[in-house]
Structure formats: structure tokens, C-alpha cells
C-alpha positions in Angstrom: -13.6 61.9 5.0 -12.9 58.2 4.3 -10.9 56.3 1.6 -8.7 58.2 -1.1 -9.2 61.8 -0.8 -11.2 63.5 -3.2 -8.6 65.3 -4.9 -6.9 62.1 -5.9 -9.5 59.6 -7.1 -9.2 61.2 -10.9 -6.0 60.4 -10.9 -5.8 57.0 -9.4 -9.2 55.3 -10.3 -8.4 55.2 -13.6 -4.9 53.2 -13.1 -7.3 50.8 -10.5 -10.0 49.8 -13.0 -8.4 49.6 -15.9 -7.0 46.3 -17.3 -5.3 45.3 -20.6 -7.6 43.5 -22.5 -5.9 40.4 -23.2 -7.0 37.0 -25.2 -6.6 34.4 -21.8 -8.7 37.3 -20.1 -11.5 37.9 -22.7 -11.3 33.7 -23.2 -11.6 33.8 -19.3 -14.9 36.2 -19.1 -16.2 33.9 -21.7 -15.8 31.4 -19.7 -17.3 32.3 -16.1 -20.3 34.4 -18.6 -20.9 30.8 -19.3 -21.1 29.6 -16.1 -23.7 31.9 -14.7 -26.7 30.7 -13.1 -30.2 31.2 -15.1 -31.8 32.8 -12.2 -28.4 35.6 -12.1 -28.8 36.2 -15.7 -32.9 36.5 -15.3 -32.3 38.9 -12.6 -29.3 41.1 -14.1 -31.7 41.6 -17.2 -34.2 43.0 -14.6 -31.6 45.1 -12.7 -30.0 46.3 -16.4 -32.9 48.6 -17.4 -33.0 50.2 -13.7 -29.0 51.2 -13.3 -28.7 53.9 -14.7 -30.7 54.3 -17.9 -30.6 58.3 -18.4 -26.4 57.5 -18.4 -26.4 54.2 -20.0 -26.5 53.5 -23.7 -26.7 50.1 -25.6 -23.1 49.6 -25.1 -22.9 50.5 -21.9 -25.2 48.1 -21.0 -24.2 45.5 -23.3 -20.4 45.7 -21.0 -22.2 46.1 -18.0 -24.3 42.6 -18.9 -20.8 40.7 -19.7 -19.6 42.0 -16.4 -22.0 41.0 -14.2 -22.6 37.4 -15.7 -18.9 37.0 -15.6 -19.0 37.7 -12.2 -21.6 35.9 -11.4 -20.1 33.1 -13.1 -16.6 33.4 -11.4 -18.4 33.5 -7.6 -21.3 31.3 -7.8 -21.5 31.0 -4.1 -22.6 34.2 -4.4 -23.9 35.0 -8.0 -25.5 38.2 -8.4 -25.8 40.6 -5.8 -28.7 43.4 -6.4 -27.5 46.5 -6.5 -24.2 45.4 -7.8 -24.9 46.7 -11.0 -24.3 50.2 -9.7 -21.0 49.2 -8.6 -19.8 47.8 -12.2 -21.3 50.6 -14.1 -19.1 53.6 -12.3 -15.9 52.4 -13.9 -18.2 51.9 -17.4 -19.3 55.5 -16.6 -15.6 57.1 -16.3 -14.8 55.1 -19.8 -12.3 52.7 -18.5 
């Protein structure tokens, strides 16, 4: 077994991934959502209806859009990875 042992993770991943919403950060994600490319945002749209539908409502998906333009937006050298979206959507998934 690699990484955090198993009997750990439900107690620590929710102390990782979780963040105080703040005003600087929420103007911040505003910000870098902003700067994503059209072509990320075309293709996160396509990748939204694929990660995880039977798990993902409206919501969920609506955070899961914000998080991947933002991050997008904040690595442009990079912009959208597929297959990220299944990434982003675990911490969406435990609630945090």
C-alpha cells in the first residue's frame, strides 16, 4: 500500500480539501474563471456530463464547472487536463 493508509484518509482528507471560503478567495476564483481559455471551457462542458453523472447533481456540477475553469484559468500553460474532472469531483463527492 502507498500514500496515507487507508484507515486514515477519513480523517485527514477532510482537513486537506477543505478551505475557508473567503471574499479575496471567491474574488480570486472569479478572477482566474475569467481567465480561462474558450477551448478549456468548450472542453470541461464536454467532460461535465461524463464525470460522474449517476453521483453528480446540478450543484455538483455547477462547483465542479467553477473549479475547473478556475484552474484552468490560474495554469494556463496547462489549462485543462482531461480527466481532471475526476480529480476535482472526489473532494465535491465527500462534501467538502
Amino acid at each position: 500500500e502507498t500514500g496515507t493508509p487507508l484507515r486514515y484518509r477519513h480523517h485527514l482528507w477532510p482537513r486537506w480539501w477543505s478551505s475557508k471560503s473567503t471574499p479575496e478567495l471567491r474574488e480570486s476564483m472569479e478572477v482566474w474563471q475569467q481567465r480561462s481559455r474558450a477551448t478549456c471551457t468548450r472542453q470541461i462542458e464536454c467532460d461535465l456530463a461524463r464525470t460522474m453523472p449517476e453521483y453528480l447533481g446540478g450543484e455538483e456540477q455547477s462547483s465542479l464547472r467553477r473549479i475547473l475553469r478556475a484552474c484552468a484559468g490560474r495554469h494556463p500553460e496547462v489549462g485543462y487536463c482531461q480527466g481532471e474532472s475526476f480529480l476535482a469531483a472526489v473532494p465535491l463527492l465527500l462534501g467538502l
